[in-house]
N, CA, C and O atoms as CSV, one atom per row, in Angstrom:
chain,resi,resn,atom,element,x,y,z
A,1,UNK,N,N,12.797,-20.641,38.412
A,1,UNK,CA,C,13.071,-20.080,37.106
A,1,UNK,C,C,14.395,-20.653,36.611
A,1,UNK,O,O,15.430,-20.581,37.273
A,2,UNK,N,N,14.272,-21.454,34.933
A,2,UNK,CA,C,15.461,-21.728,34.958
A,2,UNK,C,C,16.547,-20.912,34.310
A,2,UNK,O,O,16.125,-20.153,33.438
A,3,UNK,N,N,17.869,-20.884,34.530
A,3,UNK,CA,C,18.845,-19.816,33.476
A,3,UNK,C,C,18.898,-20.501,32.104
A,3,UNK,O,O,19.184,-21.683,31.914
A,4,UNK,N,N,18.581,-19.587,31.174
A,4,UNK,CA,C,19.066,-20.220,29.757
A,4,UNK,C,C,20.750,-20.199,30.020
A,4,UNK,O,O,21.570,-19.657,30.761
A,5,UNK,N,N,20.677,-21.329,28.709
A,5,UNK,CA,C,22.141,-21.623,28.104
A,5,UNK,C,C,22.830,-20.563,27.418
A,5,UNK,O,O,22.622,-20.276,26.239
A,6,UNK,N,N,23.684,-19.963,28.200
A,6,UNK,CA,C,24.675,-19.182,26.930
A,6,UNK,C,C,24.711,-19.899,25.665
A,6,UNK,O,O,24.434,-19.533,24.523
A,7,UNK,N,N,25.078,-20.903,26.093
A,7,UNK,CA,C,25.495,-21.688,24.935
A,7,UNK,C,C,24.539,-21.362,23.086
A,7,UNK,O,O,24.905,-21.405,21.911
A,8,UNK,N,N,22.907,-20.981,23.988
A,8,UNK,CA,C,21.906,-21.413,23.114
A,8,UNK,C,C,21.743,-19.563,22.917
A,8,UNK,O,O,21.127,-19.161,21.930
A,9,UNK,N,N,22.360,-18.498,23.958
A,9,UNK,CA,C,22.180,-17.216,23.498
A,9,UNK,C,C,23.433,-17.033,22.225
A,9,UNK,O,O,23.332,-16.863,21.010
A,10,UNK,N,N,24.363,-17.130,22.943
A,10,UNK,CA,C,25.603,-17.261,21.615
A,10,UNK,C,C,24.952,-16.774,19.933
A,10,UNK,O,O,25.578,-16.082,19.130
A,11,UNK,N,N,23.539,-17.362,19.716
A,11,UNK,CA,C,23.076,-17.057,18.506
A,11,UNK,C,C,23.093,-15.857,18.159
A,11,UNK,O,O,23.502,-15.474,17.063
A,12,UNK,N,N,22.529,-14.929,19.305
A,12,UNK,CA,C,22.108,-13.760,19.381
A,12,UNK,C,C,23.226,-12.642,19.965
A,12,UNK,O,O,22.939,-11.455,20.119
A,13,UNK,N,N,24.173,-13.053,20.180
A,13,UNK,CA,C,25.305,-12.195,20.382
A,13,UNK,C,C,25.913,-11.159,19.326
A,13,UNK,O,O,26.030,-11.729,18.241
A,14,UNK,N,N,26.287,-9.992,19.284
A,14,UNK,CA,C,27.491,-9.557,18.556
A,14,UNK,C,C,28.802,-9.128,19.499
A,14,UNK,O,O,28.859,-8.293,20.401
A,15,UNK,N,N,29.752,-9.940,19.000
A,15,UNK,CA,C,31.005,-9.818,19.153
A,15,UNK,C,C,31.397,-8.242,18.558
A,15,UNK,O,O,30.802,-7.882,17.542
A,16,UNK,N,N,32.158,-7.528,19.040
A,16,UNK,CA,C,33.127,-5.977,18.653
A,16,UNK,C,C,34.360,-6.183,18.709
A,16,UNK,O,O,34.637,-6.001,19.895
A,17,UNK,N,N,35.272,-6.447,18.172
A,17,UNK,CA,C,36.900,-6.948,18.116
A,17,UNK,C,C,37.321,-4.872,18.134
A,17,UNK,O,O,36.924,-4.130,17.235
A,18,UNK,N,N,38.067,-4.432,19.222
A,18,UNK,CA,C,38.572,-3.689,18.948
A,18,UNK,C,C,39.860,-3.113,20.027
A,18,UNK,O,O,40.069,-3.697,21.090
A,19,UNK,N,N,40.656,-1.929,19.607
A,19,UNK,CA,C,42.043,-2.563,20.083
A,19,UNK,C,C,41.827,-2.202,21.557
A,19,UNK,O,O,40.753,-1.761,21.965
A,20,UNK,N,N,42.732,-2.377,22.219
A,20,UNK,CA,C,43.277,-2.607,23.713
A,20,UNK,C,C,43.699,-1.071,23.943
A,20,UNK,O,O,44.158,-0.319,23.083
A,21,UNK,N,N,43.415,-0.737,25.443
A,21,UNK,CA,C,43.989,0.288,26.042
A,21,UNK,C,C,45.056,0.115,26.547
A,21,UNK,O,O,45.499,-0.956,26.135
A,22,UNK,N,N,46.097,0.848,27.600
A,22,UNK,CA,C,46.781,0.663,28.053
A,22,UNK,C,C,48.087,0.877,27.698
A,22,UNK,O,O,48.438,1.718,26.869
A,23,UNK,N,N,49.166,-0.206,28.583
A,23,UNK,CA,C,50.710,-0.472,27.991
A,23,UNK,C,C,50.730,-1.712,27.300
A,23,UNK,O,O,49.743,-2.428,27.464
A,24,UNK,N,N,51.389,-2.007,26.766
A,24,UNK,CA,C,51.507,-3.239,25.986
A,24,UNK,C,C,52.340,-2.412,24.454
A,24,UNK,O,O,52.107,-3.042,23.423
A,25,UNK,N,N,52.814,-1.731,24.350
A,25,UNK,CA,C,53.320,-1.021,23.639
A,25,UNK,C,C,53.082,-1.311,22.620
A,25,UNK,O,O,51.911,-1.025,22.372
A,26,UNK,N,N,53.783,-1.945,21.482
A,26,UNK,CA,C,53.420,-1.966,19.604
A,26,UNK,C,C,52.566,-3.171,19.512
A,26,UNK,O,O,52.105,-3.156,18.371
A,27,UNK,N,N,52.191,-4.058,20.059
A,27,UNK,CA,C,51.442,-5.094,20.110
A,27,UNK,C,C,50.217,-4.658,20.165
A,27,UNK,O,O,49.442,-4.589,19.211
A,28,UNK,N,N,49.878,-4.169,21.936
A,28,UNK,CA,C,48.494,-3.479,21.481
A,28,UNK,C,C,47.924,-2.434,20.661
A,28,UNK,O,O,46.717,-2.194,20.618
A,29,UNK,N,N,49.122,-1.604,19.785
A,29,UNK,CA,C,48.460,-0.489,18.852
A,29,UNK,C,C,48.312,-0.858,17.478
A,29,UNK,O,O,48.077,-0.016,16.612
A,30,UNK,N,N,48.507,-2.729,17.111
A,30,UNK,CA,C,48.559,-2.857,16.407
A,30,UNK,C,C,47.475,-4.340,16.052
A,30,UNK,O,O,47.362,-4.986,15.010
A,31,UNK,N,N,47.016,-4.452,16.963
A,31,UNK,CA,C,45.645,-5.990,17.006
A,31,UNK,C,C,44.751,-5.428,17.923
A,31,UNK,O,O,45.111,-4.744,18.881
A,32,UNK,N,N,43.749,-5.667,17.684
A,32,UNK,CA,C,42.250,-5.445,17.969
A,32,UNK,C,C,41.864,-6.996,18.912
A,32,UNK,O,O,41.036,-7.864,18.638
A,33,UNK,N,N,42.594,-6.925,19.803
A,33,UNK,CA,C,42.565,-8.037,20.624
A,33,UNK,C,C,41.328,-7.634,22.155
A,33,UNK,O,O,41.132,-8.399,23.100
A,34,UNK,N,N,41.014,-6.963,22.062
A,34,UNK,CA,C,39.611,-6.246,23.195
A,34,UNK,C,C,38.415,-6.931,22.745
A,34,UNK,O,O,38.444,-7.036,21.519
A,35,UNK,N,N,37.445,-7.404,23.225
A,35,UNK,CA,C,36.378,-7.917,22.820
A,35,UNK,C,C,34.758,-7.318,23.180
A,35,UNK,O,O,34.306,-8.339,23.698
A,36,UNK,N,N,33.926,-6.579,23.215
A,36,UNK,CA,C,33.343,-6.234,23.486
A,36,UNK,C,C,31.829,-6.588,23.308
A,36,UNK,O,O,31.388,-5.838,22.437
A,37,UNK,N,N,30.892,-7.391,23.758
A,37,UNK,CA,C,29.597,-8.085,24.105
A,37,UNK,C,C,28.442,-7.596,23.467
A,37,UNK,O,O,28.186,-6.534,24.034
A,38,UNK,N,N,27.744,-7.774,22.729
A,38,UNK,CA,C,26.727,-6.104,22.420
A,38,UNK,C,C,25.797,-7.396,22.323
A,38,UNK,O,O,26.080,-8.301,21.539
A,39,UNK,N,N,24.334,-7.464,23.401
A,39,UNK,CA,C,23.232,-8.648,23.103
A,39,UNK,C,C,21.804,-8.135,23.611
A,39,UNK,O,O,21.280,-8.111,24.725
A,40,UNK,N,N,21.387,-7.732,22.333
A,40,UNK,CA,C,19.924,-7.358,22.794
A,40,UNK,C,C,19.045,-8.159,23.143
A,40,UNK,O,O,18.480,-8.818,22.270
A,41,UNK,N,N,18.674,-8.326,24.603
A,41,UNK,CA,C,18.446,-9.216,25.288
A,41,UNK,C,C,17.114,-8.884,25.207
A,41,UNK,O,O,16.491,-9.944,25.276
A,42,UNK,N,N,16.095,-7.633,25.056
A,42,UNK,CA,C,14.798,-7.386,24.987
A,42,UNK,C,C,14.409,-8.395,23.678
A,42,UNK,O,O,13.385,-9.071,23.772
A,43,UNK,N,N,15.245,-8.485,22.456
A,43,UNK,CA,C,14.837,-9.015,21.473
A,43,UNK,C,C,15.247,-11.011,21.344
A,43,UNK,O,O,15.247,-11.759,20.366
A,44,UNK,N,N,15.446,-11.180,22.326
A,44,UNK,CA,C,15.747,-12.680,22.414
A,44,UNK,C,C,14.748,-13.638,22.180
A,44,UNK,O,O,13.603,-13.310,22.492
A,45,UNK,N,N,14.926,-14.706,21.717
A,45,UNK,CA,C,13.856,-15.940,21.492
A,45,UNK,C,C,13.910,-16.751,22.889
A,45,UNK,O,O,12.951,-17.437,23.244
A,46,UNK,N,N,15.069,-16.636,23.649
A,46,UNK,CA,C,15.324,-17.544,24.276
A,46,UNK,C,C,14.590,-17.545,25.493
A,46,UNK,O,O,14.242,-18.594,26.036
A,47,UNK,N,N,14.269,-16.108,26.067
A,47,UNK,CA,C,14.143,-15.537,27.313
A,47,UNK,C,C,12.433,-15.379,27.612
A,47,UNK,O,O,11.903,-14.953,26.586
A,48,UNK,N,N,11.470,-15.591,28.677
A,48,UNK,CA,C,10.032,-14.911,28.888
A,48,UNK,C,C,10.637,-13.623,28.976
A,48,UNK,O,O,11.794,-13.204,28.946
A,49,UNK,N,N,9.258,-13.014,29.120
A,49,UNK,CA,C,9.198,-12.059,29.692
A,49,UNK,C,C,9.519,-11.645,30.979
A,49,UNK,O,O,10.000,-10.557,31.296
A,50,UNK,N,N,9.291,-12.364,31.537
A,50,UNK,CA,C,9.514,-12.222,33.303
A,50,UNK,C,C,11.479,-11.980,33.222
A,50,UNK,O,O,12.181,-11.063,33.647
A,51,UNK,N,N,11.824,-13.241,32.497
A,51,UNK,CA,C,13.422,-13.152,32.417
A,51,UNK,C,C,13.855,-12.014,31.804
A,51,UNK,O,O,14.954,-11.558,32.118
A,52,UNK,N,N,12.884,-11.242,30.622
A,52,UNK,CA,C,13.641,-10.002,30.251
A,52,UNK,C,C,13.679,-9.321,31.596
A,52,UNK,O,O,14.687,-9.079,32.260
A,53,UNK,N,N,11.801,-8.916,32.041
A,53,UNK,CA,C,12.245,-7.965,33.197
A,53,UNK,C,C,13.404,-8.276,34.412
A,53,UNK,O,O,14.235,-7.487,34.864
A,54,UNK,N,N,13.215,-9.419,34.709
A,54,UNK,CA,C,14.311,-10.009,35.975
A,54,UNK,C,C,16.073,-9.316,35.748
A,54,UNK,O,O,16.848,-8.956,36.634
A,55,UNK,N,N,16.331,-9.320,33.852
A,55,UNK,CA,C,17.554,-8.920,33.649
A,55,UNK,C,C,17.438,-7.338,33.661
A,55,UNK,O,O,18.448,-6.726,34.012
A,56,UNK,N,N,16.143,-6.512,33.263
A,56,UNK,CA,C,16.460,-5.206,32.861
A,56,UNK,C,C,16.651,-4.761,34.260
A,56,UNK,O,O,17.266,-3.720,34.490
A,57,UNK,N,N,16.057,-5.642,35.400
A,57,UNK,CA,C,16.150,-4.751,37.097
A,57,UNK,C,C,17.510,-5.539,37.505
A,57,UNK,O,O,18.181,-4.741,38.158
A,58,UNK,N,N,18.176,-6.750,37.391
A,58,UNK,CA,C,18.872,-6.912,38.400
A,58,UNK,C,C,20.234,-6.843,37.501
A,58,UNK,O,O,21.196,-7.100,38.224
A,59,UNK,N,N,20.547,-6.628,36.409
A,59,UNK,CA,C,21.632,-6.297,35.501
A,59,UNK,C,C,21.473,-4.629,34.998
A,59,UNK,O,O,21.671,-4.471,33.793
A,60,UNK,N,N,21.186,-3.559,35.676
A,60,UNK,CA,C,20.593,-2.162,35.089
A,60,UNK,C,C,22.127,-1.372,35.074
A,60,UNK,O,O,22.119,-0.262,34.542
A,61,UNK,N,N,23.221,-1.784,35.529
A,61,UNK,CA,C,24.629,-1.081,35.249
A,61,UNK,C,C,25.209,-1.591,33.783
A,61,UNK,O,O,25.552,-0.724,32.979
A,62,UNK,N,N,25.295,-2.671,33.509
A,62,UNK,CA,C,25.285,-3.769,32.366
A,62,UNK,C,C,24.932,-3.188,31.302
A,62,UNK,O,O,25.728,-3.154,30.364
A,63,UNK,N,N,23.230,-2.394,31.155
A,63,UNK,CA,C,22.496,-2.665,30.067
A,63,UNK,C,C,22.570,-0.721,29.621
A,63,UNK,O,O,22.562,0.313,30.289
A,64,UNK,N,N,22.628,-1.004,28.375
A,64,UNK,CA,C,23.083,0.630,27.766
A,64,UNK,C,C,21.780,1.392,27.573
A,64,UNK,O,O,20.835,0.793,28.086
A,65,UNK,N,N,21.430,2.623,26.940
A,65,UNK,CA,C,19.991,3.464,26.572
A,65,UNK,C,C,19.253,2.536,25.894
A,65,UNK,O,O,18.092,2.262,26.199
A,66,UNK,N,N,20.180,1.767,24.507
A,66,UNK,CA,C,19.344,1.132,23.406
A,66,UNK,C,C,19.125,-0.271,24.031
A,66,UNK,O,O,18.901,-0.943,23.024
A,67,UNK,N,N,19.057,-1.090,25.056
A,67,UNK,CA,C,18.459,-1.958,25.304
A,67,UNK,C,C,20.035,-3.018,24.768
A,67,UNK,O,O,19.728,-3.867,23.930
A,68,UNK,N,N,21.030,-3.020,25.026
A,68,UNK,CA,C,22.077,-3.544,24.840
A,68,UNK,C,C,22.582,-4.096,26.179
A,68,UNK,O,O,22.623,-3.402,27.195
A,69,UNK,N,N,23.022,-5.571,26.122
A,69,UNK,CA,C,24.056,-5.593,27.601
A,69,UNK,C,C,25.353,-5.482,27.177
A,69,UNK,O,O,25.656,-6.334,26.342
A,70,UNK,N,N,26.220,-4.711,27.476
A,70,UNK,CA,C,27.300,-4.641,27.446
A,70,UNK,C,C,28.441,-5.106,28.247
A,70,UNK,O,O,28.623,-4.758,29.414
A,71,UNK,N,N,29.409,-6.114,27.411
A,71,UNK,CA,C,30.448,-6.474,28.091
A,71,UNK,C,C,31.583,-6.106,27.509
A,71,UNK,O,O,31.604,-5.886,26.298
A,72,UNK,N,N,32.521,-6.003,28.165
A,72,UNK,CA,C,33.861,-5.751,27.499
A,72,UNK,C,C,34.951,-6.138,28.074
A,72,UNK,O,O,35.079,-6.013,29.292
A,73,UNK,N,N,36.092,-6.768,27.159
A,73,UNK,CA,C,36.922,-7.762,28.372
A,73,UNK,C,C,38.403,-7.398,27.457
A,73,UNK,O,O,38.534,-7.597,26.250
A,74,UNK,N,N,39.346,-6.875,28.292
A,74,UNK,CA,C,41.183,-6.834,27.246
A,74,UNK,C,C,41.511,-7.258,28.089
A,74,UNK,O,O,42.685,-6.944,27.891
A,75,UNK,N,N,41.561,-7.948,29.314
A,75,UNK,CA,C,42.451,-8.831,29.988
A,75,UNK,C,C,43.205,-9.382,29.208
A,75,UNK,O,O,44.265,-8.773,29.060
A,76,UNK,N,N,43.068,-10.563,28.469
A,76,UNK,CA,C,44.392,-11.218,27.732
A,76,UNK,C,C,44.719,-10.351,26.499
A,76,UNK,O,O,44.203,-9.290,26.150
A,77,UNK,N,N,45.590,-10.987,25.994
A,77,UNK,CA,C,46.749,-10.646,24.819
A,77,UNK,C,C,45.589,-11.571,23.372
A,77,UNK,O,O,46.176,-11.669,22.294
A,78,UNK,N,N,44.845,-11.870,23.390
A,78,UNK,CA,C,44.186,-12.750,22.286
A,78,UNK,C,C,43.000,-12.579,22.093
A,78,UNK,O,O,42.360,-12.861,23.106
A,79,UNK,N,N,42.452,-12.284,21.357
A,79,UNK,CA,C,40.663,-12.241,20.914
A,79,UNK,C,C,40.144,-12.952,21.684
A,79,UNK,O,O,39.556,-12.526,22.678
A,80,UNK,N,N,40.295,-14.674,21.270
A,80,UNK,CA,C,39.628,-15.336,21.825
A,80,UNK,C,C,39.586,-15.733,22.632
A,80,UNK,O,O,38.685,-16.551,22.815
A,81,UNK,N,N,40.317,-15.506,23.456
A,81,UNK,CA,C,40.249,-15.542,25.120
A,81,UNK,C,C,39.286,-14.630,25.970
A,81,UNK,O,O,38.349,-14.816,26.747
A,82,UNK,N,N,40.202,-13.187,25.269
A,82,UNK,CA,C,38.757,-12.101,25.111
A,82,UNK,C,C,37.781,-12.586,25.743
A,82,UNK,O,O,37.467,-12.549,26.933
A,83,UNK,N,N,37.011,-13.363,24.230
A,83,UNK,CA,C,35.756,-13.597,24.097
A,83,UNK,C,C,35.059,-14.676,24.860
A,83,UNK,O,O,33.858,-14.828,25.084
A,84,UNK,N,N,36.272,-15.508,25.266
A,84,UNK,CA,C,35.538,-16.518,26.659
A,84,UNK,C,C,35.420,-16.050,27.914
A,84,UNK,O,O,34.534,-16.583,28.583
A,85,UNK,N,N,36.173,-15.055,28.518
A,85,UNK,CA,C,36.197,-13.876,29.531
A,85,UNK,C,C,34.434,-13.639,29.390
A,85,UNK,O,O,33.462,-14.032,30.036
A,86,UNK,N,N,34.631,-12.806,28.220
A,86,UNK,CA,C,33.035,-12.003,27.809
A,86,UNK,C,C,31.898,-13.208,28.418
A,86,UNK,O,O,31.401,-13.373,29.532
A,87,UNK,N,N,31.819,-13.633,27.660
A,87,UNK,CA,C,30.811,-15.057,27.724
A,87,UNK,C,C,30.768,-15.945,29.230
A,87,UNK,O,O,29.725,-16.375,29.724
A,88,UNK,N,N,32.195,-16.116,29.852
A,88,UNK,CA,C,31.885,-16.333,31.165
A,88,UNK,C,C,31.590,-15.373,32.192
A,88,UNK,O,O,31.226,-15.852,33.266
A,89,UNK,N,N,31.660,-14.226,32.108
A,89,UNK,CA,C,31.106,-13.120,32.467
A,89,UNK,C,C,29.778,-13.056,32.363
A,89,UNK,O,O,29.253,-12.713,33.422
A,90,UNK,N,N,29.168,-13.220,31.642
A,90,UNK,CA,C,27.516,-13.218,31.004
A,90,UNK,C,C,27.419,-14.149,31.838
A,90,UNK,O,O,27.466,-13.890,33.041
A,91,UNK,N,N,27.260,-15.451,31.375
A,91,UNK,CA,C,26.912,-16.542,32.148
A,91,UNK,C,C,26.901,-16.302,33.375
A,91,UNK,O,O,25.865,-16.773,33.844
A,92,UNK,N,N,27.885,-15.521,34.608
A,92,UNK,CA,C,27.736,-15.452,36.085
A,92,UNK,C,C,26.984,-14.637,36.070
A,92,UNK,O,O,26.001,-15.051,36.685
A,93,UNK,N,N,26.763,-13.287,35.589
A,93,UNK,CA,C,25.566,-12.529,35.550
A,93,UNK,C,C,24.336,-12.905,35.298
A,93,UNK,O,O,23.391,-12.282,35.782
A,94,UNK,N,N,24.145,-14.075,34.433
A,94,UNK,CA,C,22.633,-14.006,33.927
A,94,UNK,C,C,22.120,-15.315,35.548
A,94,UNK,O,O,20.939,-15.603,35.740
A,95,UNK,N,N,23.292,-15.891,36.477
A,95,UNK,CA,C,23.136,-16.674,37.005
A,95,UNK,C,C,22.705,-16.165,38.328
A,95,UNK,O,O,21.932,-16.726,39.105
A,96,UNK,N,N,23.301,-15.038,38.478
A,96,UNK,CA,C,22.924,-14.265,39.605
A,96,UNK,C,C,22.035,-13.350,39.505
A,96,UNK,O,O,21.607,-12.896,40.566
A,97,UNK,N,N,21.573,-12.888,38.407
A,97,UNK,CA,C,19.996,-12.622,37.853
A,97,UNK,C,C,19.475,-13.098,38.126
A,97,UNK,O,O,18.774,-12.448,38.902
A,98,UNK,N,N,19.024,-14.494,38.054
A,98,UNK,CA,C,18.052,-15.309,38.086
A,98,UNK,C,C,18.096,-15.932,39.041
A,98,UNK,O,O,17.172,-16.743,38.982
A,99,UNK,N,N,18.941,-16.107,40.413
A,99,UNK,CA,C,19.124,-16.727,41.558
A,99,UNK,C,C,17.752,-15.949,42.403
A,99,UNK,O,O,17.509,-14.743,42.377
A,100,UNK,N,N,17.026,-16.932,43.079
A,100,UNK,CA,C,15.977,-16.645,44.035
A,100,UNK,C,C,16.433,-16.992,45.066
A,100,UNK,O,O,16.834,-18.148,45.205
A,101,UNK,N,N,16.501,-15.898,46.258
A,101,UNK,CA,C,16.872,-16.791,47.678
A,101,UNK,C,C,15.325,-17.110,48.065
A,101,UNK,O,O,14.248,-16.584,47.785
A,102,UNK,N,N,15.817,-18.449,48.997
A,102,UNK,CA,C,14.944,-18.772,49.644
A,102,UNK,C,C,14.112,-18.049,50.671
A,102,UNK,O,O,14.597,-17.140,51.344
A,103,UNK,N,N,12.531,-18.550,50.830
A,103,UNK,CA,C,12.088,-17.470,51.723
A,103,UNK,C,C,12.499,-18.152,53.014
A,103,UNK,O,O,12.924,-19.290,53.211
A,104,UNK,N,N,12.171,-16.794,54.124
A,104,UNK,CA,C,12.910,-17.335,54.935
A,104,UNK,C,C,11.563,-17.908,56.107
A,104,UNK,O,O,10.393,-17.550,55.966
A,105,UNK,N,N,12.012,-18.781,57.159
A,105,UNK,CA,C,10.699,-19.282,57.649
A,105,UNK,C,C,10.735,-18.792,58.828
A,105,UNK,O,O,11.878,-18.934,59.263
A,106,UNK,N,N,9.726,-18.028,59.945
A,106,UNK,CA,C,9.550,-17.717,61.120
A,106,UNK,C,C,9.639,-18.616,61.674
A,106,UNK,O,O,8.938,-19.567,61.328
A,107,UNK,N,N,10.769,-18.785,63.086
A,107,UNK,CA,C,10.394,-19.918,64.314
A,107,UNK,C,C,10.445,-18.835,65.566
A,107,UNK,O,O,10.701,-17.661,65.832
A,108,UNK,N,N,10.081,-19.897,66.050
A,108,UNK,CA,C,9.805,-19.165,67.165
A,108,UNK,C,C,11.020,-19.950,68.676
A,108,UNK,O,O,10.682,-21.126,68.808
A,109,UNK,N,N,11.805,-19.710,69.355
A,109,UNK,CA,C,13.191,-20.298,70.043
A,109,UNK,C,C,12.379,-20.677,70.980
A,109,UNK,O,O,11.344,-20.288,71.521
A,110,UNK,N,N,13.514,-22.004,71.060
A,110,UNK,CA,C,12.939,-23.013,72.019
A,110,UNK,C,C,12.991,-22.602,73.632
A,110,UNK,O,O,13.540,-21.648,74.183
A,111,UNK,N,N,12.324,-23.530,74.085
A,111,UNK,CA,C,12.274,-23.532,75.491
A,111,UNK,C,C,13.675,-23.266,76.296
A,111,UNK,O,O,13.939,-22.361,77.088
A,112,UNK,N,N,14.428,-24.274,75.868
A,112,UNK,CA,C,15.513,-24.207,76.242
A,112,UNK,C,C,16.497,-23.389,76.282
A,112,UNK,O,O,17.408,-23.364,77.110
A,113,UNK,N,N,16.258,-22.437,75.027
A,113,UNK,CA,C,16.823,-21.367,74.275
A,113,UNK,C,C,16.294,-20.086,75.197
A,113,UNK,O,O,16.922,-19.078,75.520
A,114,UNK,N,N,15.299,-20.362,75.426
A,114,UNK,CA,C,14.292,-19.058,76.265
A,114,UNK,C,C,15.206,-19.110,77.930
A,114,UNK,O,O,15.719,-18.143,78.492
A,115,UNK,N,N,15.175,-20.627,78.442
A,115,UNK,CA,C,15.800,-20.303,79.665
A,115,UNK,C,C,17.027,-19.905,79.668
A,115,UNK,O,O,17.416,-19.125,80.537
A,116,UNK,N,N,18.026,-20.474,78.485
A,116,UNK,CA,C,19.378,-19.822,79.271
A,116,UNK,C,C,19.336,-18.284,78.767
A,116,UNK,O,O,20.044,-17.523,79.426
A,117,UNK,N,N,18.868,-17.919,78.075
A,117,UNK,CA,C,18.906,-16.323,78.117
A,117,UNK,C,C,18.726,-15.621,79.149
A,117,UNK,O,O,19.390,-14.624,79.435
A,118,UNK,N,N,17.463,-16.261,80.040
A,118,UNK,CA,C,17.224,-15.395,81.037
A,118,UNK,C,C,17.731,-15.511,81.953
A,118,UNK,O,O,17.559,-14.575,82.734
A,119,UNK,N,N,18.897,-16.994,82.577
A,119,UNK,CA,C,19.897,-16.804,83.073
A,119,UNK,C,C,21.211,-16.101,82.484
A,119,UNK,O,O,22.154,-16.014,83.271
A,120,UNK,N,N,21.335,-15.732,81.553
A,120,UNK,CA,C,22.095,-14.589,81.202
A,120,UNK,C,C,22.069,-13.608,81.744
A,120,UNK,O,O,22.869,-13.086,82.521
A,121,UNK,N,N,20.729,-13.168,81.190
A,121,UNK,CA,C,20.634,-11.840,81.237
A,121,UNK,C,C,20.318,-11.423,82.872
A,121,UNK,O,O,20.593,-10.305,83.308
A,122,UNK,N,N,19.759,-12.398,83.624
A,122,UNK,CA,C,20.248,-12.504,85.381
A,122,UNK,C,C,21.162,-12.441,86.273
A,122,UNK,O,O,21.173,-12.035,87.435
A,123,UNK,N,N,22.267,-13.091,85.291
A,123,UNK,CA,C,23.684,-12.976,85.821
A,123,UNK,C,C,24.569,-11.632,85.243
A,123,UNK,O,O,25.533,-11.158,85.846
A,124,UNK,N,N,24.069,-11.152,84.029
A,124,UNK,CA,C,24.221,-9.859,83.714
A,124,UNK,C,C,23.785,-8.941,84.838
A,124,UNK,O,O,24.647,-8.408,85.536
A,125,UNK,N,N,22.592,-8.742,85.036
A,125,UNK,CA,C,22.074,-8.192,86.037
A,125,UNK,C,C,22.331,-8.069,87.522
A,125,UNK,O,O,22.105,-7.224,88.388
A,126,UNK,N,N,22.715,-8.878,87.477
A,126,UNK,CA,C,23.682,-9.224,88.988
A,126,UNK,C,C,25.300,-8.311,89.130
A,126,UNK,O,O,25.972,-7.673,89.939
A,127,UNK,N,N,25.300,-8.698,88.005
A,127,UNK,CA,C,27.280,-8.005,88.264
A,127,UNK,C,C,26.919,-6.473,88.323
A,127,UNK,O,O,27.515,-5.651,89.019
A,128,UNK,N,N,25.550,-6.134,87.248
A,128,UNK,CA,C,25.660,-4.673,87.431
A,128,UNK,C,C,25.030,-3.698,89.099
A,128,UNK,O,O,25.171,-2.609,89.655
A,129,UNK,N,N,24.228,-5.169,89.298
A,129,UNK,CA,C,24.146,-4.482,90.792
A,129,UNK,C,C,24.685,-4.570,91.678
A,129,UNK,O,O,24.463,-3.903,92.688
A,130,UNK,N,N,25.678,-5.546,91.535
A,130,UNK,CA,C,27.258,-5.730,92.803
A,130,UNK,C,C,27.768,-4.383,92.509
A,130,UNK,O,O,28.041,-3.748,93.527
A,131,UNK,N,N,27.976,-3.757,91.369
A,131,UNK,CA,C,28.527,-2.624,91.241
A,131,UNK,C,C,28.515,-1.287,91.143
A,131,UNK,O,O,29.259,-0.334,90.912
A,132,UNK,N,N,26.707,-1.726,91.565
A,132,UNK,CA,C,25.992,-0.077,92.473
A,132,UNK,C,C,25.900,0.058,93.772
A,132,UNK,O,O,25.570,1.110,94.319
A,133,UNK,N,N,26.296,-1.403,94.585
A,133,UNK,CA,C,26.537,-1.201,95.820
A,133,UNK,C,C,27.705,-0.090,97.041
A,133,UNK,O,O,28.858,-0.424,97.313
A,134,UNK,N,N,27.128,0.991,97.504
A,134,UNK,CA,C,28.112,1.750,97.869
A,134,UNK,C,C,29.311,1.259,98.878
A,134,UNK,O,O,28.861,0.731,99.895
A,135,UNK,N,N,30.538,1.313,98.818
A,135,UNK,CA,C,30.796,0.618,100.076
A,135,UNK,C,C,31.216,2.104,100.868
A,135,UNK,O,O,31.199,3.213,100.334
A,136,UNK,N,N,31.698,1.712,102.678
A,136,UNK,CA,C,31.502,2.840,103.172
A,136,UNK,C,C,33.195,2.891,103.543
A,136,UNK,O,O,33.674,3.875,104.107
């Protein structure tokens, strides 16, 4: 499955410019430097179906009642930094959405693998019965 391009969701984004929590004293009570993600991803051109469902199960903290993913980023002091935060954020999410691990393949251990175990587990066996021996 491949990941779409942010690049090519970007269309379908809304940006929320609004202000910052925190300390930052008269600066932040006075710019709307917070950026907040709002992308209805059920309604995308970009995505199958399979990719909506793949995002509504493996992004389900992300995504709000109305079918919204929500991001929100005030790390920096600037909108648009903000907003590349936001967007590289998306992008690792929609990447680890869509990551398939490999299946995994049954073997079965080699010969070789088989004998020294059972000299292990022989010489295991040994120390524990040197050390049930009573002495008198």
């Amino acid at each position: 499955m491949q990941t779409p391009y942010v690049k090519d969701i970007v269309l379908e984004i809304l940006f929320q410019a609004q202000r910052s929590g925190g300390p930052g004293g008269q600066h932040v009570n006075r710019t709307n430097s917070s950026v907040q993600l709002r992308w209805p991803y059920l309604e995308s051109s970009f995505l199958t179906e399979e990719q909506k469902n793949r995002i509504g199960h493996k992004m389900k903290s992300w995504i709000s009642k109305e079918g919204l993913v929500l991001i929100r980023s005030d790390v920096h002091r600037d909108q648009e930094s903000n907003k590349r935060e936001v967007l590289e954020r998306l992008q690792k999410l929609l990447i680890e959405a869509f990551h398939q691990p490999k299946k995994r393949k049954a073997t079965k251990p080699t010969y070789s693998t088989k004998k020294k175990n059972e000299a292990s587990k022989k010489r295991r066996s040994d120390v524990k019965k040197a050390r049930q021996t009573k002495w008198l």
